[in-house]
Steps between C-alpha positions, in 0.01 A plus 500: 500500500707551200448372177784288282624593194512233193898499579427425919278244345709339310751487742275300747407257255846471462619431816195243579686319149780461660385394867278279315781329317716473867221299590603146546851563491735406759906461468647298751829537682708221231320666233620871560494738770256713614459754202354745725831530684687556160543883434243610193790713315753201457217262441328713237848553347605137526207448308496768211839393420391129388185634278455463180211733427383808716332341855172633589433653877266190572672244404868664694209574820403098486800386460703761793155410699494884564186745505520615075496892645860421692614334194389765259671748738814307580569459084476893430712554831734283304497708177513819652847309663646445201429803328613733752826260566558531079550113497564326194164409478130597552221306682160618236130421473449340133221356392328404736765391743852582686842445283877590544637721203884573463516920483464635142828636514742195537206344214827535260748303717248286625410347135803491394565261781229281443487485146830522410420694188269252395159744602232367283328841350131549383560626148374858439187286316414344782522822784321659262199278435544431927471906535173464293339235629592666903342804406195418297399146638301258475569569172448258155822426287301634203554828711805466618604469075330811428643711727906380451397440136667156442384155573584415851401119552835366572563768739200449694562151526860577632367714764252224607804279545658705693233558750459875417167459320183286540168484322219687680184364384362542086341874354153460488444639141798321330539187744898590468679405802596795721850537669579650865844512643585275797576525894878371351473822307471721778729363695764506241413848472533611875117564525247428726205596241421641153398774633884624596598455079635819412298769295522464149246786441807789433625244203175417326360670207088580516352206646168572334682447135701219632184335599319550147834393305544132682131456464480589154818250485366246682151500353 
């Protein structure tokens, strides 16, 4: 008998989630037709198309009333489609969930469409203090000051407006709240975790000095 992995695991409790959740449910004929008889690509497409926010593999499994393993399948047979057909669009994994993303290289055309020249821009204070708080959170505001060297309350509290940023809890020696980028963050940056955020290790001077200069600033 072979043992499971934490990943086989997970995907079993998964898929008892989901059969749990089709528990109960029943669609009659007036109400819609038998999903089972609808094919999984167009469905899962039809679907993706209306989201507003990446849709997780349960919730597209309860909802197709499909085993999670042939969903989870079916969606990367779909973006393997689309990349290899060079469509004007990508189907990606961002956090957390399943999205449609217009290619990066009609992202020119493509805003100029929408937005008509009217693209609302972060300023170059606000990327900034979002490119310090990505890479160094949770992180206090105090900190966030030291290391750009300017105050940075308003922009914090425009990046909490926008969704970008969220507190994370207080610092335990200060009792300053802490900020953490969100899920919206990630998926406006293509992502599916932290983890894939470039290296910034090439462009940063000694870390060790760095450290010792924001905490002497800080303090």
């Amino acid at each position: 008998m072979t043992s499971q992995t934490p990943a086989d695991q997970q995907a079993v409790e998964d898929e008892e989630i989901v059969d749990h959740r089709l528990e109960g449910v029943s669609v009659t004929e007036e109400q819609a037709p038998d999903v089972s008889q609808v094919p999984l690509k167009g469905l899962l497409e039809s679907i993706l198309m209306v989201v507003d926010e990446p849709a997780n593999e349960v919730m597209l499994a309860q909802v197709a009333q499909r085993p999670l393993h042939e969903v989870v399948a079916t969606l990367n047979e779909l973006a393997s489609e689309y990349q290899r057909d060079g469509r004007g669009f990508d189907l990606r994994e961002v956090a957390g969930g399943w999205r449609f993303y217009t290619r990066a290289e009609y992202a020119p055309w493509v805003e100029s469409f929408v937005l008509d020249g009217q693209q609302a821009r972060l300023t170059q204070a606000s990327l900034e203090t979002l490119a310090v708080i990505a890479y160094r959170q949770p992180v206090s505001r105090a900190r966030v000051s030291a290391i750009r060297g300017v105050n940075v309350d308003g922009v914090i509290r425009t990046l909490v407006s926008r969704g970008l940023v969220e507190e994370s809890g207080t610092e335990h020696e200060t009792g300053a709240f802490l900020y953490q980028t969100t899920s919206y963050f990630l998926e406006r940056m293509g992502l599916a975790s932290l983890e894939q955020l470039p290296e910034l290790a090439p462009h940063l001077p000694d870390l060790g000095m760095l450290e010792e200069e924001i905490g002497n600033q800080v303090d």
